[in-house]
Structures are given as structure tokens and as C-alpha cells.
matplotlib code that plots the C-alpha trace (Angstrom):
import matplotlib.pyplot as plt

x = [0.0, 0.7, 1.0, 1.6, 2.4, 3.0, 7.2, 8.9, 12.8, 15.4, 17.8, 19.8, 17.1, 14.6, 11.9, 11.0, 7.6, 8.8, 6.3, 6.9, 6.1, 6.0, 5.2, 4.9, 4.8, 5.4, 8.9, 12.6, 11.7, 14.3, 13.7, 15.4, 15.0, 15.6, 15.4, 18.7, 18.8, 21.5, 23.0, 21.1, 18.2, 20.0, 20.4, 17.2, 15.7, 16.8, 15.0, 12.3, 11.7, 12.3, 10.1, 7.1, 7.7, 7.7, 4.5, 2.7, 2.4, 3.3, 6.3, 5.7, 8.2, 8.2, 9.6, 9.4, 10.4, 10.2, 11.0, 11.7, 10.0, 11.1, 14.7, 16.5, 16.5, 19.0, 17.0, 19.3, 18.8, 16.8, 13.2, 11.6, 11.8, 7.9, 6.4, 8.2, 6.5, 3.2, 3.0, 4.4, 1.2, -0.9, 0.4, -0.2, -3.8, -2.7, -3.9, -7.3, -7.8, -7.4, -6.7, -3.3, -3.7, -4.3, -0.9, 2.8, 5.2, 8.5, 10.6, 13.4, 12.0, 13.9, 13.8, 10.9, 9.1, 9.0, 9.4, 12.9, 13.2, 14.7, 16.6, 15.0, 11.6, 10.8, 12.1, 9.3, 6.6, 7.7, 7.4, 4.0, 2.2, 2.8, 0.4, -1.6, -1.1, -0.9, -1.0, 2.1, 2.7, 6.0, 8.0, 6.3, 9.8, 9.8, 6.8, 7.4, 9.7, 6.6, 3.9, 5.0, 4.3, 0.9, -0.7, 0.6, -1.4, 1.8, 0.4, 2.6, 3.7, 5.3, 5.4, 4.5, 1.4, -0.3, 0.3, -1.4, -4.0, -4.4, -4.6, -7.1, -9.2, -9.0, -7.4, -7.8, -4.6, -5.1, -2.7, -0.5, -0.4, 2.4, 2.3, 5.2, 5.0, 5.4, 8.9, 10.3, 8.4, 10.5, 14.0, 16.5, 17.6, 21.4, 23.2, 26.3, 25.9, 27.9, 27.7, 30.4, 32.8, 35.2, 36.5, 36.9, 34.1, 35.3, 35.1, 31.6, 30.3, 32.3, 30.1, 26.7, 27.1, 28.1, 24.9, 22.8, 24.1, 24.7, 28.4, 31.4, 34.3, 37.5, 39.0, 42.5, 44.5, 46.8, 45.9, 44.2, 42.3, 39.1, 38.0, 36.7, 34.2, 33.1, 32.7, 30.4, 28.6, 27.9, 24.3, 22.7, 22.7, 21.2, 17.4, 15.4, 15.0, 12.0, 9.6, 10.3, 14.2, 13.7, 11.9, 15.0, 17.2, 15.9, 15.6, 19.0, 19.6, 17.1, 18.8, 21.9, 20.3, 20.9, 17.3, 16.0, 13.0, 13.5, 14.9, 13.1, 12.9, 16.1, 14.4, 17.3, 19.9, 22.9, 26.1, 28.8, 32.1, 34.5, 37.6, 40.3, 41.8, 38.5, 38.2, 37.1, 34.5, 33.0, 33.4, 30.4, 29.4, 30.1, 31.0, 30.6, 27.0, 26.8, 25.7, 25.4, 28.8, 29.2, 28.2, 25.0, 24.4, 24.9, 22.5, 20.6, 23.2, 27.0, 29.8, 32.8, 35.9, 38.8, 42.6, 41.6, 45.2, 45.5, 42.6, 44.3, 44.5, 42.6, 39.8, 39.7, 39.3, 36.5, 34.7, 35.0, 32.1, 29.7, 30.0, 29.3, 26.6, 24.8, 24.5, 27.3, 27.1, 28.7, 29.2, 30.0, 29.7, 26.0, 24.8, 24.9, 23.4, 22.9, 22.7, 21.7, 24.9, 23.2, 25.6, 27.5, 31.1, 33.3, 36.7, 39.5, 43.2, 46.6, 48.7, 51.9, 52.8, 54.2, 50.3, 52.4, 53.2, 50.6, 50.9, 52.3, 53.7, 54.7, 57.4, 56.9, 60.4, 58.4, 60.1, 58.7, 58.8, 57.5, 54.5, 53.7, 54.0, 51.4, 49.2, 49.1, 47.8, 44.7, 44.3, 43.2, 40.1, 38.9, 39.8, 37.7, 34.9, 35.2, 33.7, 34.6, 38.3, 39.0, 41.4, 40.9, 44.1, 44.5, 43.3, 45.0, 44.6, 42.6, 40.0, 40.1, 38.9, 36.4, 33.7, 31.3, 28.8, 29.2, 26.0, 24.0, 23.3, 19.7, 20.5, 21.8, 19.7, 17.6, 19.6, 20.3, 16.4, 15.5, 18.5, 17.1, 13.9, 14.6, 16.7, 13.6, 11.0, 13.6, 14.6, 10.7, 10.8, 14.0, 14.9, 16.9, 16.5, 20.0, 22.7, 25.4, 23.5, 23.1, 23.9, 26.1, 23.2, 21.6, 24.3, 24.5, 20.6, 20.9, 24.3, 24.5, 27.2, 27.2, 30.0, 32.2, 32.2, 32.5, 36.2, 37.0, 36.4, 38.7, 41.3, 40.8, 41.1, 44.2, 46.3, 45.0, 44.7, 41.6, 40.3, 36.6, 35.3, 36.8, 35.2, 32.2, 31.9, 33.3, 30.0, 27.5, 29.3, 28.5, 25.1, 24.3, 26.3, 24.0, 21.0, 22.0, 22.1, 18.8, 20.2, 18.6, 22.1, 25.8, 28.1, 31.3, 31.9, 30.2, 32.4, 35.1, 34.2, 33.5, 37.4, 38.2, 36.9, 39.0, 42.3, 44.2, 43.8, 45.3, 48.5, 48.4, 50.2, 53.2]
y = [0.0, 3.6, 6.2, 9.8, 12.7, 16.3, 17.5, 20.2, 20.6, 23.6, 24.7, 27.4, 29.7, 28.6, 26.3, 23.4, 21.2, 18.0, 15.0, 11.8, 8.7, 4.9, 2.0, -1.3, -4.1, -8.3, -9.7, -9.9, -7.5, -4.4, -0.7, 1.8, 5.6, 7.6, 11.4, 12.6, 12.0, 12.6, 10.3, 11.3, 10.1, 6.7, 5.7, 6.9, 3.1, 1.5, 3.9, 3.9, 0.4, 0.3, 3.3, 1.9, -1.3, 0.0, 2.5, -0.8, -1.3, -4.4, -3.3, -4.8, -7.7, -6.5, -4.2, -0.8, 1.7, 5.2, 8.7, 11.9, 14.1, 16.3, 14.4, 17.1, 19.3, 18.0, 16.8, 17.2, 16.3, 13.7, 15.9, 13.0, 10.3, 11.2, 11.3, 8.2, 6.6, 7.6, 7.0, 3.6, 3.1, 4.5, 1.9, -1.0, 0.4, 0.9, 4.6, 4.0, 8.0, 10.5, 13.2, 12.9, 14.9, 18.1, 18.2, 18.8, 16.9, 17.0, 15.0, 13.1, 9.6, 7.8, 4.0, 4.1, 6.1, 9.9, 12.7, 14.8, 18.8, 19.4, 22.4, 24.4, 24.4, 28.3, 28.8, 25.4, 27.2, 30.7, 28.7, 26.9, 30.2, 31.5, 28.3, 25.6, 23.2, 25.3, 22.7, 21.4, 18.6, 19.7, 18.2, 19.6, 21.6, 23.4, 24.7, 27.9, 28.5, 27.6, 29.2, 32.4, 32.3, 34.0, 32.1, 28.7, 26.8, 24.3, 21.0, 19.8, 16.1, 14.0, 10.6, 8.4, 6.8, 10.2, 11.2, 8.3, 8.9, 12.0, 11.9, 8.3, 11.5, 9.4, 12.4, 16.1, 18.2, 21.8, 24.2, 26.8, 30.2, 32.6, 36.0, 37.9, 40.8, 38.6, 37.9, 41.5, 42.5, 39.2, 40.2, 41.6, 44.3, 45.2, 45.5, 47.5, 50.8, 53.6, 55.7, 53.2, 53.9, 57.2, 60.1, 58.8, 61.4, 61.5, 57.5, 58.0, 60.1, 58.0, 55.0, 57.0, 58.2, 54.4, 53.9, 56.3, 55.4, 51.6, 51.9, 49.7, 50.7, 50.2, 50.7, 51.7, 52.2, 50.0, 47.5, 48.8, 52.0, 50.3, 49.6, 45.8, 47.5, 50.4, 47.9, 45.1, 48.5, 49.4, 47.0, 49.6, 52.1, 50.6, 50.6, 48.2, 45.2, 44.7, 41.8, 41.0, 41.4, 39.3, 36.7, 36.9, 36.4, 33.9, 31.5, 31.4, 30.6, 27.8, 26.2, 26.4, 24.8, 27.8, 28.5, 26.5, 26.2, 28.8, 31.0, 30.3, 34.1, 36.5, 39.2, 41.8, 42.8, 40.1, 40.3, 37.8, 37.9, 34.6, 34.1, 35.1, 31.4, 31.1, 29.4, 31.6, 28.4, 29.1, 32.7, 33.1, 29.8, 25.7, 22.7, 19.2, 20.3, 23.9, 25.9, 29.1, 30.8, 33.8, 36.0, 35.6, 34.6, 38.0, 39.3, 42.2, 42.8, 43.4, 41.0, 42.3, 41.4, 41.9, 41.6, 42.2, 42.0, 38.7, 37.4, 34.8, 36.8, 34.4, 34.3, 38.9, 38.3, 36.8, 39.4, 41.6, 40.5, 40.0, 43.5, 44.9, 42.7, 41.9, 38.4, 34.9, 32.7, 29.2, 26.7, 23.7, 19.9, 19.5, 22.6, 26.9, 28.0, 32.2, 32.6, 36.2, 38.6, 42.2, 43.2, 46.2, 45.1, 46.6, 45.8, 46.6, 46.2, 47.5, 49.8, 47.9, 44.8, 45.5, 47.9, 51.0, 52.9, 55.6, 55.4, 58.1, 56.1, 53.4, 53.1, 51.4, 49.1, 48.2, 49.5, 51.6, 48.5, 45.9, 48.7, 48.9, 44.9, 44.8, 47.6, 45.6, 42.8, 44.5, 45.2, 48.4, 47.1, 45.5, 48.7, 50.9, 48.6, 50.0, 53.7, 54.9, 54.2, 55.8, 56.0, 54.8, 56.3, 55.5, 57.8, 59.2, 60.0, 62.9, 61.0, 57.5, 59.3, 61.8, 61.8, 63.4, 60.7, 60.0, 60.3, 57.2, 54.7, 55.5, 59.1, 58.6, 56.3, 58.6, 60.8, 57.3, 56.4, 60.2, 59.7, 56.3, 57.5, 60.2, 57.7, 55.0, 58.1, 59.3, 55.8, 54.1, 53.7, 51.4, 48.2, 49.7, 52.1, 53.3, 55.5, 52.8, 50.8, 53.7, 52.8, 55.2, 56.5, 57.2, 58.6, 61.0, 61.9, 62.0, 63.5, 66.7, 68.7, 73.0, 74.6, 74.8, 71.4, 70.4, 72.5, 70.6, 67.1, 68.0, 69.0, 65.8, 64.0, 65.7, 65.5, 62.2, 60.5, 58.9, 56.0, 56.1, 54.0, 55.7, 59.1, 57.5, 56.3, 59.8, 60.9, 58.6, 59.4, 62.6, 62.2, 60.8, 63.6, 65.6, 63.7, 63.6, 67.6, 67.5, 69.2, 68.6, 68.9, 68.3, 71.4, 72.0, 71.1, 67.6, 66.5, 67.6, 65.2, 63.0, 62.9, 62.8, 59.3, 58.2, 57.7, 55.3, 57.0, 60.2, 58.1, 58.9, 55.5, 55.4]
z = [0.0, -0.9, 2.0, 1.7, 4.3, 4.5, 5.9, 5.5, 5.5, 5.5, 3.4, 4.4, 6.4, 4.1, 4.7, 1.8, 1.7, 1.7, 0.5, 2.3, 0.2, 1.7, -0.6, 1.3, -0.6, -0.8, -0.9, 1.2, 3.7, 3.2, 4.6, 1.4, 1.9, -1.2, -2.3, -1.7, 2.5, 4.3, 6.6, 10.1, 7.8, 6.2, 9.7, 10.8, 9.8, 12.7, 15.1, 13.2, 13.4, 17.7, 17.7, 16.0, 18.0, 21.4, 20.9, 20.7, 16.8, 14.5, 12.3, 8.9, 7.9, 4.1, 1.6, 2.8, 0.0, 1.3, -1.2, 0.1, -2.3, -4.4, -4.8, -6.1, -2.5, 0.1, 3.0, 6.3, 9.9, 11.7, 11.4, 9.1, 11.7, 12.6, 9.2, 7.8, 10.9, 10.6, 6.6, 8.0, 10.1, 7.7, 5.0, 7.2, 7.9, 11.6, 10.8, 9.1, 9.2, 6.3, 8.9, 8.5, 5.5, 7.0, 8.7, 8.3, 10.2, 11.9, 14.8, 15.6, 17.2, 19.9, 20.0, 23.1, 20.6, 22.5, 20.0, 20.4, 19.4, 15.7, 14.9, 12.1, 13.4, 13.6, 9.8, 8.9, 10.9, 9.1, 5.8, 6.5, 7.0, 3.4, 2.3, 3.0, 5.2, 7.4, 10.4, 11.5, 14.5, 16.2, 19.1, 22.4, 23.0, 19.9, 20.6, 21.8, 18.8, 16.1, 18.2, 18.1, 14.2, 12.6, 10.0, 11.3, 13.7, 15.7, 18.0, 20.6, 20.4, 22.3, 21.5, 18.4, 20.2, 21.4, 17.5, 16.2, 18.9, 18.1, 14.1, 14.7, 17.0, 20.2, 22.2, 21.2, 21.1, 21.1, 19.2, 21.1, 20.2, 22.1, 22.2, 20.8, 22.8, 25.8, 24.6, 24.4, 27.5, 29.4, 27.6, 30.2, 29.4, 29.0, 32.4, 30.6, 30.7, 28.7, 32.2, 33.5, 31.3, 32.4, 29.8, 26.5, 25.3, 21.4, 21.4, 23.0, 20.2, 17.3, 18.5, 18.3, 15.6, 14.5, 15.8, 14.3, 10.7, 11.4, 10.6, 10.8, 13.4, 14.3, 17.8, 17.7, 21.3, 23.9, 26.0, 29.6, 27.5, 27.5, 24.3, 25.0, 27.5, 24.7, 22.8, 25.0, 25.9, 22.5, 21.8, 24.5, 22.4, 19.2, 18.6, 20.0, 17.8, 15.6, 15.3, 11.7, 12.5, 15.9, 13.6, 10.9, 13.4, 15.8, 12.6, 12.0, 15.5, 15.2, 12.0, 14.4, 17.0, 19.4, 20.6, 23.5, 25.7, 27.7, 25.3, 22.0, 20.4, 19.8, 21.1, 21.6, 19.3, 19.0, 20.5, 18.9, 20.0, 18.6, 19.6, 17.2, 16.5, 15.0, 11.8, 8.3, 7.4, 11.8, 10.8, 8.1, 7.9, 6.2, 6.5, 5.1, 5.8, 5.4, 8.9, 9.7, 11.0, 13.4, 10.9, 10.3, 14.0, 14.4, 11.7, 12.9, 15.6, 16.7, 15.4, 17.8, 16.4, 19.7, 19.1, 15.0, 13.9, 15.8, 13.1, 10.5, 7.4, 5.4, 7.7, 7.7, 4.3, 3.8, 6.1, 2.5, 0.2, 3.4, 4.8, 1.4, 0.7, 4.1, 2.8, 2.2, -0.2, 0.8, -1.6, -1.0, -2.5, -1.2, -2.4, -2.4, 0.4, 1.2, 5.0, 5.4, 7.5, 7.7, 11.1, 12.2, 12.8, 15.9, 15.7, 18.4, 18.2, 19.5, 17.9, 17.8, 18.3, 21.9, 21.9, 23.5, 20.0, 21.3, 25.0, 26.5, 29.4, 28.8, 25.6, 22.3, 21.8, 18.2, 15.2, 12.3, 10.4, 12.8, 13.3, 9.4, 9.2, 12.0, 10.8, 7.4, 8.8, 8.0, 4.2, 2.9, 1.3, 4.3, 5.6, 3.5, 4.7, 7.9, 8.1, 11.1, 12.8, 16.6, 18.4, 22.1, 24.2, 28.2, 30.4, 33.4, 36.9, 36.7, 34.0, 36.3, 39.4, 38.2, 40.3, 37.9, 36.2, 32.5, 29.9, 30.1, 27.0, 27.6, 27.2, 24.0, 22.6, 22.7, 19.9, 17.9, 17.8, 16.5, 13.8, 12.9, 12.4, 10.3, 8.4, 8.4, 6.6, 3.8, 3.0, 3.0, -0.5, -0.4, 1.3, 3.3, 6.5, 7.5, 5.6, 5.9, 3.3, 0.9, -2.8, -5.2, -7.1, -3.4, -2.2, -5.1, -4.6, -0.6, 0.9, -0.5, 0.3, 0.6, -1.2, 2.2, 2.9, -0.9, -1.0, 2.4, 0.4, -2.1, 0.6, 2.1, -1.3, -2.0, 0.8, 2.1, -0.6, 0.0, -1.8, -4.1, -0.8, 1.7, 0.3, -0.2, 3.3, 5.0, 2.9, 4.4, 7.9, 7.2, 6.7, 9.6, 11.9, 9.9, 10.7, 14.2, 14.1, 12.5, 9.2, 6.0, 3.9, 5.1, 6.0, 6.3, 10.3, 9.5, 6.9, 8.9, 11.7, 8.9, 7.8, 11.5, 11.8, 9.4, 11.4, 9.2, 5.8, 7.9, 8.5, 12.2, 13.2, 10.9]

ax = plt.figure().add_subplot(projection="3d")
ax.plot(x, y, z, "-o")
ax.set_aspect("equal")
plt.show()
């Protein structure tokens, strides 16, 4: 007999229907699975067979052909454990029910036949509410992560008997349905406060306007001067994190298998700091089986980058295409997948190699050489890439011991959110909402310069020699020193902060 029932797989953040086929049928009994699975689902018979056994059923002692459908999409992960055992039943006439039909299905089965969590299963809910089914039967501890989805209607299940019970209408199983808002009311809010952090003023105002314009920086300075604790204090200033984005990002964490019970919603901004040993296929993402790297874990967030010169070159390198296109494309044997990287990028390293070239205390023994060698670590267009480059020097006595309390990161929030917004309206026709993300042709149409700060440009062109990107992106920084200012169009004194942020191309370490 025939069976057929309704799964779903992902692919990269993207969710797939999957159509589960079972033919049983006379002869040596066998158990083949076709349709391109991988090997979590090859091995997958085995469990199958105990699971089906020990929720009370008869498994049949015949040839059981079963095709993942279509073939041609990679099906990954041990999610098709449930449906393969229910078309099973069905086949057999164990399920004599054509409720089935109104459901999707996903599970991992163990051998006593309870129903373990899958990764993936907020991107499949996601992907269910754009058609129909629209039903979907979901281990009970994914359930907070597919009931927080509109338009899909998620059951909790957590065995293979109470499934068949429930599908034959013995027991009634009613769906869940989480409130959203619940989520970002329960999020803790950050603890790091931009008030704890003495002097450093000019830094201060570097990263909001970073966060006003959703810019990429660089913290330049020796060890002790405190830019690891801008940094980590850096998420309290940005705006609060949107459904739609929480939703982006908390289904990459899903496909990663980072979201949990208790915490089955991103809903605050992402911080991601890896360790700079890190690998460049960990860094945005691949493997065997391609997953998503740090990168795109930290997708509508921070991506903080410590000891940057310390990075393998190869792996800095690949940070290129990403930050221009807020997306990575991995290839690999199996398949291209895109995994989506929209993140601001905060980067901190010493000066030197000894990190005492600019401190005026303690003395540098690197030489001019040693200092350009290590300063080249980082290449100049990765470089470019990064708007905004500060330099982060140690503060003294007078500075550590002020008593006099510092501007708080609600404070300025305040002036990133009215910047944002102002953003948000001028940009509504785009797909973008932040002046980082500007286009030439925008760019052109948007940052218009008076005639004072248009002779200043040329100065700076001149005598710095910047690059077409690195004038481009003392432009956008402009523009949002303006918008922070409230200013329709960009003078003279913002393009000259502008140019101040760009440290490097002003040769002010060799």
C-alpha cells in the first residue's frame, strides 16, 4: 500500500515542503530511503523500526520503499523520523484516518518512541504560514519557537502513540499560540551601561554616531584604554530590535540549533564575540553540511571582532564580500546556500605589536617597520569597509577618578532612535532604512554637500589620498552627523568630523 504525508525541511534559512512517500509491498523485507537523505536520515531506519515497535504497533516484515520528495532538495537532519512513521502506520492500515492529511510533520523519534526537538523548526513554521497546510505537528519543546508564528497553527507532540491517537481523533490536542510581545516585555535588558565607562568622550560620540548610521568601526589604542568595554557596551545604544528582524534572526539561531525552551525568540539585538583562533569556514558559515557561521548569527546585531590584527589573514578576508553585501554565499559539494549577515562590525586592536606605540607612558620598543608589518595585517580594502576608525588612548589619573557621572546609554539612545527615524522616513521607498546601506546613485541623490564642505572634500582627497570608498563612506558618515544635528544637507563642520573618523587614511600610526 501507498502512503503519503506532509514534511517540510530547511535549506539554508529557508523552509522546503517536503512530501513523504511509503510504498509497502510483498517480498525480502528491506527498509530503502531515497530522495537525496542525508546520513542522520539513512540511519534513521533502525529507530524507526524500535520506535514503531515500542508505541505498541506491528512493524511490517516487508519491503518498505520510502521517497523523500522532491529528490532534487537535500534533506538534512533527523526531522523525518515522525512522518516516515506515521506513513508507515498508515500503510499498514494501523492509521485508518485520512486526517493525516491536513498536517505537516516533523521529529526526531527515539527508540521508546518519545518525539525529540529538531533544529529548524521556527524557519518550517515561518514557511508553513505563506500556504496551505498550514498545520504542522511539532515536538512539544519546539513549541514555543513555532507558536509564536501568525498564520501557522503548531500542535505539541510528544510521543508516536499520542500522535497516532491524536490523528485516529482518540485524544484532542489543542494548538498553542504565544504572544510575541510577551517575549520583548520578558528580555532583560542590558546591564552594561555607557555611564560606566570614564573620559573617553570623542570615542563616546564616534560609536553613536556608529549607531545612528549603522556603521562599521575600528578601535585603535593600547591595552588597559578600554576599548573591549566600549565595545560590549555598544548593543545599548542601538534601537530596539523589531519583530520582523527578531523573527530573521531567531531562525537562523534555530537552524543552528541555538534556541531553547526557555529561550526560543532572539528578542534583543545580538552580540557575537568569537575568539580570534576562530576558523574563516565558523566565521560566516560551512561545513561538510553547510551551517550558519558567526556572521549571520549575528545578523541584525554586533559582530565584535577583539585583538583584530591577531585574526588569520585568510579568515579577515572573507569578512570583505559580506560586509558589502549583508548576505554569504557558501558553496560547497552538497549545495549553495545564502545565509543572510546584515551586522555592524566593531573591531579593536593595539597599535603595535608591543600595543604601546601611542601610549604616552609606557614606551613602544616596536620598530617603524615591525608597526607597518602589523598595521598591514589589515588590508586596505577591508579597511575601507570599515567607516569609522577611533582612536581609544589611556586615560589618566585625573580621568580615572572623576567623580562626575558619565552620559548614560539610555540618554543617547535617545539621539540614535530620532537619527534612525529620520533615516527610516527618507529611505521608505527602499529596502533599506539606514545611511550605511546607501547605494552610489543614493548617495549621489541624498548626501549633498554646501559649497564649504565640498572644498573641504577636495582638501581631504588631496592631501590624504583617500580611496573612491573611503570618500564615499566619510559621505555617508557625514550624513548621519548631519541627521543627528537635525540638518537637512551636510556642512562644512560635518564633513570635517566626517574625515576625523578616518584615522588610518590620515596616517596617524606610521
Amino acid at each position: 500500500m501507498l502512503a503519503k504525508v506532509n514534511s517540510a525541511t530547511v535549506l539554508g534559512v529557508e523552509a522546503y515542503r517536503i512530501t513523504v512517500e511509503v510504498d509497502i509491498s510483498n517480498g525480502i523485507p528491506s527498509f530503502s530511503i531515497g530522495g537525496l537523505p542525508d546520513t542522520a536520515i539513512k540511519e534513521s531506519r533502525d529507530r524507526i523500526r524500535a520506535a514503531i515497535k515500542n508505541s505498541g504497533f506491528d512493524f511490517p516484515t516487508k519491503r518498505i520503499t520510502v521517497n523523500l520528495a522532491p529528490a532534487h532538495i537535500k534533506k538534512e537532519g533527523a526531522g523525518f523520523d515522525l512522518p516516515i512513521a506515521v506513513a508507515i502506520l498508515v500503510a499498514i492500515g494501523a492509521l485508518q484516518t485520512d486526517k493525516f492529511r491536513e498536517y505537516v510533520m516533523c521529529g526526531e523519534l527515539s527508540l521508546n518512541g518519545e518525539i525529540k526537538p529538531i533544529k529548524g523548526a521556527l524557519p518550517i513554521a515561518l514557511g508553513l504560514s505563506r500556504g496551505a497546510p498550514n498545520k504542522i505537528l511539532i515536538p512539544a519543546e519546539n513549541i514555543r519557537e513555532a507558536g509564536i508564528v501568525n498564520g501557522t497553527n503548531a500542535y505539541p507532540v510528544s510521543d508516536l502513540k499520542q500522535t497516532a491517537d491524536f490523528l485516529s481523533g482518540h485524544i484532542d490536542i489543542a494548538p498553542q499560540k504565544l504572544s510575541i510581545a510577551k517575549f520583548f516585555k520578558k528580555s532583560i535588558k542590558a546591564r552594561l551601561d555607557f555611564s560606566d565607562v570614564k573620559g573617553q568622550e570623542h570615542v563616546k560620540r564616534g560609536l553613536e554616531v556608529a549607531a545612528a548610521g549603522g556603521h562599521n568601526v575600528l578601535l585603535i589604542g593600547p591595552p588597559g584604554s578600554g576599548k573591549s568595554m566600549l565595545a560590549k557596551r555598544f548593543a545599548a545604544i542601538l534601537p530596539d530590535i523589531s519583530v520582523e528582524e527578531s523573527l530573521q534572526t531567531s531562525a537562523i539561531h534555530s537552524v543552528a540549533g541555538l534556541l531553547s525552551a526557555k529561550k526560543s525568540l532572539v528578542a534583543a539585538r545580538p552580540f557575537r564575540s568569537p575568539h580570534h583562533t576562530i576558523s574563516d569556514a565558523a566565521l560566516i558559515g560551512g561545513g561538510t553540511y553547510p551551517v550558519p557561521g558567526e556572521i549571520s548569527l549575528a545578523h541584525n546585531g554586533v559582530l565584535f571582532l577583539d585583538e583584530f590584527s591577531e585574526f588569520r589573514r585568510n579568515v579577515l578576508e572573507v569578512l570583505r564580500q559580506p560586509l558589502e553585501e549583508q548576505e554569504i554565499i557558501v558553496s560547497r559539494v552538497a549545495g549553495t546556500i545564502t545565509y543572510p549577515a546584515r551586522f555592524m562590525l566593531i573591531a579593536a586592536m593595539n597599535p603595535c605589536p608591543c600595543g604601546f606605540f601611542t601610549d604616552p607612558k609606557k614606551e613602544c620598543r616596536c620598530t617603524p617597520n615591525q608597526i607597518q608589518k602589523y598595521i598591514s595585517k589589515i588590508s586596505g580594502p577591508l579597511l575601507d569597509r570599515i567607516d569609522i576608525h577611533l582612536e581609544v588612548p589611556r586615560l589618566n589619573y585625573e580621568q580615572l577618578t572623576k567623580k562626575a557621572a558619565a552620559e548614560t546609554s539610555a540618554r543617547i539612545k535617545i539621539r540614535v532612535d530620532q537619527a534612525r527615524k529620520l533615516q527610516k522616513e527618507r529611505y521608505k521607498k527602499y529596502a533599506f532604512s539606514s545611511n550605511a546601506l546607501l547605494g552610489p546613485k543614493e548617495t549621489e541623490e541624498y548626501c549633498r554637500v554646501n559649497a564649504e564642505g565640498q572644498e573641504l572634500l577636495k582638501m581631504a582627497i588631496l592631501e590624504l589620498g583617500l580611496s573612491a570608498r573611503a570618500y564615499d563612506k566619510v559621505l555617508k558618515v557625514a550624513r548621519t552627523i548631519a541627521d543627528l544635528d537635525e540638518k537637512e544637507d551636510i556642512e562644512a563642520h560635518h564633513i570635517s568630523e566626517a574625515i576625523g573618523y578616518r584615522g588610518l587614511d590620515r596616517q596617524l600610526w606610521f
